[in-house]
Structures are given as structure tokens and as C-alpha cells.
Backbone bond lengths (Angstrom), bond angles and torsions (degrees), N, CA, C in turn:
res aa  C-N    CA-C-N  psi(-1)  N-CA   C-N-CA  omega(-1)  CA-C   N-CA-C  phi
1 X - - - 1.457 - - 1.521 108.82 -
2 X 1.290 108.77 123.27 1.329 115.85 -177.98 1.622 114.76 -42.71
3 X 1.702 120.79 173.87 1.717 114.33 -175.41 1.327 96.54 -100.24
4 X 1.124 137.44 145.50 2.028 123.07 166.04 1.553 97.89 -73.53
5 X 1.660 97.45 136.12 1.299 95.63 156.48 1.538 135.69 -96.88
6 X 1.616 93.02 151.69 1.506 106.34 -180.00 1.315 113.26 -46.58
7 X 1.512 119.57 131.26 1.857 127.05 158.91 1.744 106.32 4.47
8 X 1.198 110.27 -68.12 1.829 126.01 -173.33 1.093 107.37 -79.21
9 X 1.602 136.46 -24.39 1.422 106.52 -171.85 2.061 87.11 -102.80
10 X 0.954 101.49 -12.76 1.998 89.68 164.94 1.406 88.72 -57.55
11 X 1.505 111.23 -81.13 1.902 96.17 -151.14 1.053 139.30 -70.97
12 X 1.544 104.67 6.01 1.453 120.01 161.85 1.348 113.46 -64.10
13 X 1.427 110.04 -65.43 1.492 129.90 -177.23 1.923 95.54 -47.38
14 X 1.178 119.84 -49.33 1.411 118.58 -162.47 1.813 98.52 -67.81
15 X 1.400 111.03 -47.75 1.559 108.83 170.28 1.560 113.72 -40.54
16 X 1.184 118.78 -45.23 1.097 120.06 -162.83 1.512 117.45 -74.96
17 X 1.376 104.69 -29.57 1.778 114.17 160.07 1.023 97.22 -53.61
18 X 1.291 133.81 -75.61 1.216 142.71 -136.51 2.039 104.31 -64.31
19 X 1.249 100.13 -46.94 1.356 103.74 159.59 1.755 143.33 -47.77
20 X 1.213 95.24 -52.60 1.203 111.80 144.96 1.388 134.77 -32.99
21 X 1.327 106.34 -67.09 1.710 112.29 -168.32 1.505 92.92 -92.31
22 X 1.127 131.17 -0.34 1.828 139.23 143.32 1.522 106.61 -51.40
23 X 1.771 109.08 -45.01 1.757 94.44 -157.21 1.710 95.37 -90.42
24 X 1.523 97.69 -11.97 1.639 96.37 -172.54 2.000 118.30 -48.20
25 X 2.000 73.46 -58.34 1.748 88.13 174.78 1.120 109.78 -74.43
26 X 1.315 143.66 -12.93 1.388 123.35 158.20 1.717 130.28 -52.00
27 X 1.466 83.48 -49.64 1.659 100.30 164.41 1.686 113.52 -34.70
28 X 1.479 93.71 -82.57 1.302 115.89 -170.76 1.254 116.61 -37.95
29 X 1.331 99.82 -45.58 2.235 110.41 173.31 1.075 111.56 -46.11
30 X 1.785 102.78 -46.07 1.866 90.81 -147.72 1.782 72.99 -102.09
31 X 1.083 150.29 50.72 1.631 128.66 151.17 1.773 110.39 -116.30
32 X 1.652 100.51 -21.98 1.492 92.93 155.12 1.322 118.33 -93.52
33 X 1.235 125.23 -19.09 1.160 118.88 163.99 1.674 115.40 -46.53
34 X 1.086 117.11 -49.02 1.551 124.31 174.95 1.272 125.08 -69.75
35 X 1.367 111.26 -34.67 1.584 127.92 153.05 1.180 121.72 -59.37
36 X 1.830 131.66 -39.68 1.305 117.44 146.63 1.646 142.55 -46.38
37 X 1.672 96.13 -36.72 1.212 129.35 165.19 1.633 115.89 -58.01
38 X 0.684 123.59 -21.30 1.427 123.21 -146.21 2.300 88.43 -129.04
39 X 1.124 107.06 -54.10 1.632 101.38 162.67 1.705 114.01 -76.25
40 X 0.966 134.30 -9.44 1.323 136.45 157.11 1.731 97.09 -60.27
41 X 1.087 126.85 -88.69 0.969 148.77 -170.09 2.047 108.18 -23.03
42 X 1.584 81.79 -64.11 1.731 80.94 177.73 0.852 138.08 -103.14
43 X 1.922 114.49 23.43 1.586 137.00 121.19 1.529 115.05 -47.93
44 X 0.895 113.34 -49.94 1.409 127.49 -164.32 1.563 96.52 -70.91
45 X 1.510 121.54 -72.66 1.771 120.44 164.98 1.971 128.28 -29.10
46 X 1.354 98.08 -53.61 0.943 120.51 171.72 1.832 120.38 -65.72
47 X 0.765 121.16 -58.49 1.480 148.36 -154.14 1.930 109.49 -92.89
48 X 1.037 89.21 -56.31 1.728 114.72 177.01 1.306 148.67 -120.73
49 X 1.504 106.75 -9.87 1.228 117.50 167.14 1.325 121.99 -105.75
50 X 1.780 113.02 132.41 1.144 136.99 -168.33 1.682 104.80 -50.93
51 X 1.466 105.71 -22.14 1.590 108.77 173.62 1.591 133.88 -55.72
52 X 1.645 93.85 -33.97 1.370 90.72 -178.15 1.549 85.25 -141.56
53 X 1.668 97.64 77.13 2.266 111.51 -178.45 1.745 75.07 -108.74
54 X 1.237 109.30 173.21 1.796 120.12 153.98 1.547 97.54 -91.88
55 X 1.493 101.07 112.17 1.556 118.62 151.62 1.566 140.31 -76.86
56 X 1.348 95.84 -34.62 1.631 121.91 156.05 1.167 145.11 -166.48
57 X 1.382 134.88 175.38 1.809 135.98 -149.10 1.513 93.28 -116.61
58 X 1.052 114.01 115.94 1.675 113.52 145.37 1.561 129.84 -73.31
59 X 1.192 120.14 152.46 1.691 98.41 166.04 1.664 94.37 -148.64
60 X 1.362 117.70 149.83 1.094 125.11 167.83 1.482 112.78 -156.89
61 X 1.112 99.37 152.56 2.007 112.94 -151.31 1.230 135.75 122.01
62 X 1.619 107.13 -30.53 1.100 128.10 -150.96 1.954 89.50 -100.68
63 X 1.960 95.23 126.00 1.706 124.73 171.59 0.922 106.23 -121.84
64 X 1.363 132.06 -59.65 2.024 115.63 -176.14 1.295 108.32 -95.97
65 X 1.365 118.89 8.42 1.812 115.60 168.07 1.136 85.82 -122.69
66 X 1.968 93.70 155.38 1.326 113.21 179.87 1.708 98.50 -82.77
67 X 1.283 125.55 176.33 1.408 142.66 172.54 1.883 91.24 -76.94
68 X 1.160 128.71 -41.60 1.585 131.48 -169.88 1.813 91.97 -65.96
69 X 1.520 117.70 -55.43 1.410 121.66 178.28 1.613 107.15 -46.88
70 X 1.234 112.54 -64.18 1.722 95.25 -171.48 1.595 109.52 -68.90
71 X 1.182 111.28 -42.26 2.169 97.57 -177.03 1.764 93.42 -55.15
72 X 1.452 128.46 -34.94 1.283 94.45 -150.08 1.846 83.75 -81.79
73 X 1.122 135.88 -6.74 1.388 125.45 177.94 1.366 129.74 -83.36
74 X 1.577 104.90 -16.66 1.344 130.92 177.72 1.574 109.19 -72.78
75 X 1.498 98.76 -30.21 1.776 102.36 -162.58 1.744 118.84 25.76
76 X 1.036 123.49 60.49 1.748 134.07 132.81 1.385 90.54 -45.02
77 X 1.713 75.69 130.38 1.608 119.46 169.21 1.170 96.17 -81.19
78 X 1.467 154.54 113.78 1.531 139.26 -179.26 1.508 85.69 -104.65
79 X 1.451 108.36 137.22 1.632 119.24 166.27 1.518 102.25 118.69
80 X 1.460 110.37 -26.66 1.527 125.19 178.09 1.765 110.35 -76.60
81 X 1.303 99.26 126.55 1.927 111.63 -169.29 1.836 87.76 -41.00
82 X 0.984 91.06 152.62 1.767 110.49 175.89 1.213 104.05 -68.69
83 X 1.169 124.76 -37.33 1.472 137.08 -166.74 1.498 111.57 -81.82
84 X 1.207 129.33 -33.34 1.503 119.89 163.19 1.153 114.56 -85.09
85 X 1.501 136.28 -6.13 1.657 125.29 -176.21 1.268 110.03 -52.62
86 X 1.520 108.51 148.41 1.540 101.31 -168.51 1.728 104.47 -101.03
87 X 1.039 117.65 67.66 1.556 122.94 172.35 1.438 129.92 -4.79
88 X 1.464 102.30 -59.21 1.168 119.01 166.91 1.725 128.70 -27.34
89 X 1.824 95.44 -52.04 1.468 118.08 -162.64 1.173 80.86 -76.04
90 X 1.722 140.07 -55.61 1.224 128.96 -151.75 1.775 113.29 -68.03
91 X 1.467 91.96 -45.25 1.954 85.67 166.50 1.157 93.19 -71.32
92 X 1.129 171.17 177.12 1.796 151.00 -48.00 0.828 111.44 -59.16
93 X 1.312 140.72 -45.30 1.817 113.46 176.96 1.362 111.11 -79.99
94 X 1.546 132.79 20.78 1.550 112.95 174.04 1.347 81.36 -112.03
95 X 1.426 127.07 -40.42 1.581 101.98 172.87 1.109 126.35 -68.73
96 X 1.139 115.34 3.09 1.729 113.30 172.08 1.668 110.34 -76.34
97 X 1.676 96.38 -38.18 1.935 87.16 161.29 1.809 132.25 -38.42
98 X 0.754 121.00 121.91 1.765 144.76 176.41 1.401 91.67 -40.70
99 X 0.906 119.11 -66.21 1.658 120.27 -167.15 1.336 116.05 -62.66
100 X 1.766 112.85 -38.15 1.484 108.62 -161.75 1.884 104.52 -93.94
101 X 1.478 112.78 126.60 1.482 113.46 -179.56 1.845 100.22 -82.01
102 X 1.325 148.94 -24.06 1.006 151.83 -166.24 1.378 112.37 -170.40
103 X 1.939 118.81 152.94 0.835 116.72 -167.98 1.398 109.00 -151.13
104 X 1.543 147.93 160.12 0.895 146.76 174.11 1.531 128.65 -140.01
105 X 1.534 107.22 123.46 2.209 97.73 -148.34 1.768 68.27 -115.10
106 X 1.380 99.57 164.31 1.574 124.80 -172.55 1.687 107.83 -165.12
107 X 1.259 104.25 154.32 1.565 114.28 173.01 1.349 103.47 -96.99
108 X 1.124 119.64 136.87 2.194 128.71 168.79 1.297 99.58 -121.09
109 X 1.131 100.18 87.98 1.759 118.03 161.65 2.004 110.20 -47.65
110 X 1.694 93.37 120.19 1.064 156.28 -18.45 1.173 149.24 -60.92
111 X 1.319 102.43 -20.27 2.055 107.56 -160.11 1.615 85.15 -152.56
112 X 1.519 138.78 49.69 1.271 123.39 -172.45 1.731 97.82 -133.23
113 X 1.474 134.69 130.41 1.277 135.17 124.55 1.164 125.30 -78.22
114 X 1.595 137.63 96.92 1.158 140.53 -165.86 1.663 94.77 -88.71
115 X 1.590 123.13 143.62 1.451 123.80 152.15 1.620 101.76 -133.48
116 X 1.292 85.84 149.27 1.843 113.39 -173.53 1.733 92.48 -104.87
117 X 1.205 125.02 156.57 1.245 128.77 178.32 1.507 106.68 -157.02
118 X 1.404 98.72 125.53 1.490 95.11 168.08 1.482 138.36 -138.75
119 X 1.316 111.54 99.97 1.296 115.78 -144.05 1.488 120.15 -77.57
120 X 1.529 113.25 167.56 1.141 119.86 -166.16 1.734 111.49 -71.00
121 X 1.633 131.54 160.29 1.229 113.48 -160.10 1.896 70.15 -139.52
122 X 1.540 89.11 145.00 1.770 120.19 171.87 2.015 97.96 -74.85
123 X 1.428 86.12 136.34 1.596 97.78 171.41 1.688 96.52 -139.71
124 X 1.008 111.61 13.75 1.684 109.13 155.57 1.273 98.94 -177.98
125 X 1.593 133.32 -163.31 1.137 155.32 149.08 0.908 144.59 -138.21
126 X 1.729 126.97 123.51 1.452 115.84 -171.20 1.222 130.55 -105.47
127 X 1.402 104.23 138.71 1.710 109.36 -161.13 1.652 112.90 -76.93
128 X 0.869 142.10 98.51 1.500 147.65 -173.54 1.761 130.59 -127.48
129 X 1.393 111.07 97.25 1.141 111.63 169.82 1.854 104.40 83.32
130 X 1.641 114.24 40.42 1.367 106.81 -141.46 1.779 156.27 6.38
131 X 1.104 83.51 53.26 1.509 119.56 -176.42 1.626 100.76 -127.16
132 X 2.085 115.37 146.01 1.297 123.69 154.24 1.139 155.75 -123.57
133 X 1.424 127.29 110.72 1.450 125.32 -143.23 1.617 93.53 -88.71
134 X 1.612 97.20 127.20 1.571 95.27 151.09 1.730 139.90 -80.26
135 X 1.005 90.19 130.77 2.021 90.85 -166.56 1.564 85.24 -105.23
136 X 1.858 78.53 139.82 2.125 86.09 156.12 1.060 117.06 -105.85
137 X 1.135 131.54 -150.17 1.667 154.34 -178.08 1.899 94.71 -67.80
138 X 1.053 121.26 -34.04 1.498 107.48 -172.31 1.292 100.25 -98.88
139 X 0.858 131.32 -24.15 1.899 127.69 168.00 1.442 89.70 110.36
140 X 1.546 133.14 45.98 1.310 131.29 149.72 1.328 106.65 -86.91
141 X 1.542 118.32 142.70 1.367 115.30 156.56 1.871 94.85 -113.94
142 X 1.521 90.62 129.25 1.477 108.15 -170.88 2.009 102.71 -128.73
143 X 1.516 129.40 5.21 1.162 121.87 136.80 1.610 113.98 -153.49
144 X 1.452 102.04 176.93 1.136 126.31 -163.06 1.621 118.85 -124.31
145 X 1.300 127.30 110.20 1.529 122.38 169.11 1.299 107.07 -128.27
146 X 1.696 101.70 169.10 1.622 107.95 178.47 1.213 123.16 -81.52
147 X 1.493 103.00 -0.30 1.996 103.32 -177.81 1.570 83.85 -140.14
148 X 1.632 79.38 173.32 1.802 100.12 178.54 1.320 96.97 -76.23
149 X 1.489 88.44 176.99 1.829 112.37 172.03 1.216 117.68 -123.82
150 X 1.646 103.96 97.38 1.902 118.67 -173.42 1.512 102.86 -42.21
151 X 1.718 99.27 112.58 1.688 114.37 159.64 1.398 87.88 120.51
152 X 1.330 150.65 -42.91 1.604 144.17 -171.52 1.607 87.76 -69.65
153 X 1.230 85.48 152.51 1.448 133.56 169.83 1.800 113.43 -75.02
154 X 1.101 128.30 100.10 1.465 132.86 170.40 1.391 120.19 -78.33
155 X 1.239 119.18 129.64 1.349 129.93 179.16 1.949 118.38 -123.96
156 X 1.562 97.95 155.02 1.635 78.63 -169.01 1.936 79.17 -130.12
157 X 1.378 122.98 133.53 1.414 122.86 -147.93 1.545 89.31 -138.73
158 X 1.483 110.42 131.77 1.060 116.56 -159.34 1.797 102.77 -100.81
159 X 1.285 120.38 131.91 1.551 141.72 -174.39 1.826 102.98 -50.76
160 X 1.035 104.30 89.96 1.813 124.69 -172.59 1.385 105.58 -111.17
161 X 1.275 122.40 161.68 1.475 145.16 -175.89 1.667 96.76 -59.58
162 X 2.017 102.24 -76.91 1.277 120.24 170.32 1.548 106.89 -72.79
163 X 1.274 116.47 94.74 1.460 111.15 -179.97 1.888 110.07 -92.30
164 X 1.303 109.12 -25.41 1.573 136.18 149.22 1.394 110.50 -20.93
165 X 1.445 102.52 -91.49 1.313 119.79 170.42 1.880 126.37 -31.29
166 X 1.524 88.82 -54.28 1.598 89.40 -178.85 1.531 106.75 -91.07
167 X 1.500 138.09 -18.69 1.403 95.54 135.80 1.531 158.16 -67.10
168 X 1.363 102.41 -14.37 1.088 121.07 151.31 1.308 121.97 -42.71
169 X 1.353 122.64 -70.22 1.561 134.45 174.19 1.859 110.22 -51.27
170 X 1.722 116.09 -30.49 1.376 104.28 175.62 1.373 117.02 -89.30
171 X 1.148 123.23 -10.02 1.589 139.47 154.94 1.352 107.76 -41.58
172 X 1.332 103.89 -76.37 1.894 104.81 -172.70 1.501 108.86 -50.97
173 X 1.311 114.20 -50.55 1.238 119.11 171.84 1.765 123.93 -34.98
174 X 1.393 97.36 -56.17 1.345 112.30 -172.30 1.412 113.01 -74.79
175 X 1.524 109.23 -25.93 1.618 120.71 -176.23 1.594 95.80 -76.48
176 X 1.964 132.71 -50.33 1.023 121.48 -174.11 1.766 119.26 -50.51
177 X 1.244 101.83 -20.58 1.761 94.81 -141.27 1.112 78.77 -84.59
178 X 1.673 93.97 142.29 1.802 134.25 163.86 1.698 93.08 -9.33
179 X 1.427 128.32 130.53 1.880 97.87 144.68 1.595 108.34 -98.44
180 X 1.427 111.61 8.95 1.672 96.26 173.30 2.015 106.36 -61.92
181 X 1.519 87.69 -7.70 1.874 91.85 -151.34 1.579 89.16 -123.39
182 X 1.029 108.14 42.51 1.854 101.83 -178.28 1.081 90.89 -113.35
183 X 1.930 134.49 -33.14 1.550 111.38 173.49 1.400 115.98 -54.06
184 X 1.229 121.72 -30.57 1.389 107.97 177.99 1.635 142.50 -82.22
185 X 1.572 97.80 1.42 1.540 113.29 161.57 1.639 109.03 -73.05
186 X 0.957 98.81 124.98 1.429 123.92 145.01 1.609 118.46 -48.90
187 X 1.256 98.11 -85.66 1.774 118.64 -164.27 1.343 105.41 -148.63
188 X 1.207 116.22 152.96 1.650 125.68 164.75 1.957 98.09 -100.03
189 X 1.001 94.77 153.88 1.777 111.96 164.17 0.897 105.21 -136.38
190 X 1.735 104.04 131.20 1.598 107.12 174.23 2.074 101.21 -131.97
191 X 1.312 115.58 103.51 1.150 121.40 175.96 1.248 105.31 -78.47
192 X 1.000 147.24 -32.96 1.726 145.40 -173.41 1.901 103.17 -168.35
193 X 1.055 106.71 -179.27 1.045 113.64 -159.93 2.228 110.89 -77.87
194 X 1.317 111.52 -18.75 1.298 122.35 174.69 1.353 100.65 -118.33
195 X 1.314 142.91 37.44 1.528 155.15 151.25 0.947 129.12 -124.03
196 X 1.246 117.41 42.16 1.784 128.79 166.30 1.520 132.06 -87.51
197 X 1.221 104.25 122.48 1.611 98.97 -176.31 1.582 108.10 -139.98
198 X 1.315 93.38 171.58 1.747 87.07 179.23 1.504 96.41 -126.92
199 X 1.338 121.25 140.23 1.776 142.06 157.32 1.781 91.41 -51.88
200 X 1.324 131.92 138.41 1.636 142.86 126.33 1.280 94.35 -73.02
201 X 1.937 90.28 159.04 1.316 104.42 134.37 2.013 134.40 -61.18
202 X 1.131 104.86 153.49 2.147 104.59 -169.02 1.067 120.17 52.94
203 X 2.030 107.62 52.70 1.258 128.60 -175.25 1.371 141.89 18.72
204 X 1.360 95.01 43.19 1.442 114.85 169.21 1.522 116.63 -101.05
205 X 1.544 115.33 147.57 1.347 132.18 -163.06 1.656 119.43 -123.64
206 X 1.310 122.03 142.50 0.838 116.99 175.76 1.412 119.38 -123.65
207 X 1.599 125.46 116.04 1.341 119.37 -174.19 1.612 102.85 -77.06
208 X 1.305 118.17 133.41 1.421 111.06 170.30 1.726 118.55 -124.79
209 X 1.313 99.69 -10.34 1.930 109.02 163.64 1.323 82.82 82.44
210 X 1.477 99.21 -161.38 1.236 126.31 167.13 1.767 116.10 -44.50
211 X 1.443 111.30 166.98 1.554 137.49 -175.79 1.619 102.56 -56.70
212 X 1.451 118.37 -54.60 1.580 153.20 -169.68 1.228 90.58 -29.40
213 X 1.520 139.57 137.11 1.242 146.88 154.37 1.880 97.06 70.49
214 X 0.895 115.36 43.60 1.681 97.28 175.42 1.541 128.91 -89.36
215 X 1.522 97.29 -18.96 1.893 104.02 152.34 1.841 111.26 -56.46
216 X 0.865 89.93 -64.66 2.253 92.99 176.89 0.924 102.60 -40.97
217 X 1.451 140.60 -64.23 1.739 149.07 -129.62 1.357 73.60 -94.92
218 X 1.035 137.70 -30.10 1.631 122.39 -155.82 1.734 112.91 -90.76
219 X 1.721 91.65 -37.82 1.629 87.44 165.17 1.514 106.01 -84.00
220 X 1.326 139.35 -34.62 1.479 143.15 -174.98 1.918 86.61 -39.24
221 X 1.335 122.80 -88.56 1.092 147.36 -179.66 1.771 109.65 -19.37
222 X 1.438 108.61 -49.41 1.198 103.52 -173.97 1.855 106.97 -71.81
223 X 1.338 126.93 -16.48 1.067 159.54 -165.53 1.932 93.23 -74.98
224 X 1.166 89.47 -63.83 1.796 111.65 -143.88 1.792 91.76 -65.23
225 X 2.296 95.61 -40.00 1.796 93.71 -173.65 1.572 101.77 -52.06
226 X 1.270 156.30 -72.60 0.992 149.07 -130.22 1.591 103.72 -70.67
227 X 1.320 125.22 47.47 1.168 136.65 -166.30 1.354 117.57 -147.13
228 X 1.243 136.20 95.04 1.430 112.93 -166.11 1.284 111.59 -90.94
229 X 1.167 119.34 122.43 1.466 156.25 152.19 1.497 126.45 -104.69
230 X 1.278 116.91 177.23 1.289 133.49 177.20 1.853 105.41 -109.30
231 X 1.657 109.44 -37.91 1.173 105.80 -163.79 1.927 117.15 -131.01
232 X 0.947 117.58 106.18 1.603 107.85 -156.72 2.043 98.51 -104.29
233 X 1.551 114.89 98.26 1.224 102.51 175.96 1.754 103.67 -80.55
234 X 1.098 107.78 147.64 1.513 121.00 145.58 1.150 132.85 -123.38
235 X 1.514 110.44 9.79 1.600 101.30 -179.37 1.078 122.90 -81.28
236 X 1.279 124.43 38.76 1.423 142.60 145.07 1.493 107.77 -146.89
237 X 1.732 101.31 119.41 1.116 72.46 -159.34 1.837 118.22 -112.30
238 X 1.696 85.70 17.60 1.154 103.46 169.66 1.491 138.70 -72.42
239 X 1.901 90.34 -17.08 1.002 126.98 165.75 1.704 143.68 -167.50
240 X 1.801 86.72 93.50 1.599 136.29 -147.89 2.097 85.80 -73.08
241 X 1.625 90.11 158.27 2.010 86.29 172.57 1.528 78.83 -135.63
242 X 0.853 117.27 -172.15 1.900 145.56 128.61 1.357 108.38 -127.60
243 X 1.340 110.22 158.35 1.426 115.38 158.27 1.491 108.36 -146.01
């Protein structure tokens, strides 16, 4: 059983609560106080200080655009906190570039908008109006020069409704064929979308129809060259002729 305390050692003991739950709220004051302090602060860093603004754009990826072409397409706000740039906007207008198939915007702590770019790659070319558009794998043509490009594949693509589509369809085409056997194309022709053929070299031709099966037709074909002919169909390619 506890001792009672004496008159003085109660109000000692009672001071000493009282002290206590004094240092408690002292505590407590000054740790939100510092916690206000301390989110002030990295509003202020974040939000408002020139420390962590975007100062400048990187770009890397970029071969037929200049690095000046994508920042000026990116439009970064430079001076604007890193932390509100709207990222988003900046990947859509660099993918809105012709050239670039994908893109990737990032923050570089402190003052950095980094973009990655990765541009679209030619799997043939079409000859138009003597001028040549490079087409990719999806049947975009996203540039243009006045000469060919030694080793691509040239195509001459005939003015269609779906003009989309049938580059599309001379893409696959152009992507299947042999490349042990691509020096010996000439040209692809594509009159419509199931009338594609390619010119050889020593005026020989190859009917290849439509896009449909162009892995098969492509080994059928590599099959069929060791055959001399003038004319190698595959648009069937289950059942190929020459004549």
C-alpha cells in the first residue's frame, strides 16, 4: 500500500506534472511549427524557386530532326517550376512531328526537361512528283528528299481513295522481301491494294497481289528466283507459276 504524501511532497510531485505537460506543448508547438516551416519551404523550392524552374531541354534520339526542331516543338516554358510543366502537352506536340514514331518527356532534377525521341525508320520509298517520301512499317510517309536513299527499296504508288492503306500494304510487302534479294529489285508497283508487284533486275517481274501472306510469298519467291523466267506469280502462293 502506497505511503500518503506529505503537504510538500504532493505539491512538488503536482509541479512536476504540471511541468511536464508544459514541455509536452512546447514540443508539440515548435514541431509543427517546423513542419509548417519545413512545407512552406518546399512549396516555395518547388513551386517558386528559380532553383528548381526548368532552365533547359535535352533531346536525344533525334537523326533527321535537329535537337533546335524538337525544343522548338516541345515549347518548354523555361523559368516555369519543373514541377508544374505539363508533360503531357510536351509529348503531344513532339509526337505530332512526322518523323518521330514515339517519345518520352521526363523531369532532371534540378532545372532539366529531358525528351527521348524515337524516330520513325523508312522500309521503302516513294517516288512522287520527283521527289522521295520515306514510308515506315505503318505506311506513314513522315520525310521527304530530292534523291533516293542508297540500299531502300523504291516504290511508285498509285493515287487511291485509301492511300493509307496501300501504303501500308507496300510496307509489309517491302519489309517481307528476301534482303539477300533486295539488290535485285528495281521498284515495287502498287496500283491498288491486291496489285502489287515488284520490277527485278533483266526485266523480270514479280506478281505478288495483295499484302496477305507476304512472309510465304516471300520464301515461295525466294524459291521460285532460282528459276529462270521472265515472270514469277505468287499471288497465290500456294500455287506460284512462272512463265
Amino acid at each position: 500500500m502506497n505511503e500518503a504524501l506529505t503537504p510538500g511532497e504532493f505539491a512538488k510531485a503536482l509541479q512536476n506534472k504540471r511541468d511536464a505537460a508544459r514541455r509536452r506543448k512546447l514540443w508539440l508547438g515548435g514541431g509543427l511549427a517546423t513542419l509548417v516551416v519545413l512545407v512552406g519551404l518546399g512549396i516555395y523550392l518547388f513551386f517558386f524557386s528559380p532553383l528548381l524552374a526548368a532552365q533547359k531541354v535535352t533531346v536525344e534520339g533525334a537523326s533527321l530532326l535537329s535537337v533546335d526542331e524538337v525544343v522548338a516543338a516541345a515549347q518548354v516554358k523555361l523559368g516555369e517550376a519543373l514541377l508544374t510543366q505539363d508533360l503531357d502537352g510536351v509529348t503531344q506536340r513532339v509526337e505530332n512531328m512526322p518523323e518521330v514514331r514515339s517519345v518520352d518527356v521526363s523531369r532532371q532534377w534540378p532545372d532539366t526537361v529531358a525528351i527521348a525521341v524515337t524516330e520513325r525508320l523508312p522500309v521503302f520509298l516513294r517516288e512522287r512528283d520527283g521527289v522521295y517520301d520515306w514510308v515506315d512499317a505503318e505506311g506513314v510517309a513522315f520525310h521527304t528528299t530530292p534523291e533516293p536513299v542508297a540500299g531502300e527499296l523504291l516504290a511508285v504508288v498509285a493515287s487511291v481513295e485509301d492511300e493509307q492503306r496501300l501504303l501500308a500494304d507496300v510496307a509489309a510487302v517491302a519489309a517481307s522481301f528476301p534482303p539477300d534479294l533486295r539488290p535485285e529489285v528495281v521498284s515495287l508497283q502498287a496500283e491498288a491494294v491486291d496489285r502489287i508487284s515488284l520490277a527485278l533486275e533483266g526485266g523480270r517481274t514479280v506478281i505478288w497481289g495483295s499484302a496477305d501472306q507476304s512472309p510465304l510469298k516471300a520464301e515461295v519467291v525466294a524459291t521460285l528466283l532460282t528459276v529462270e523466267a521472265k515472270v514469277y506469280d505468287v499471288s497465290a502462293p500456294g500455287h506460284p507459276t512462272t512463265k
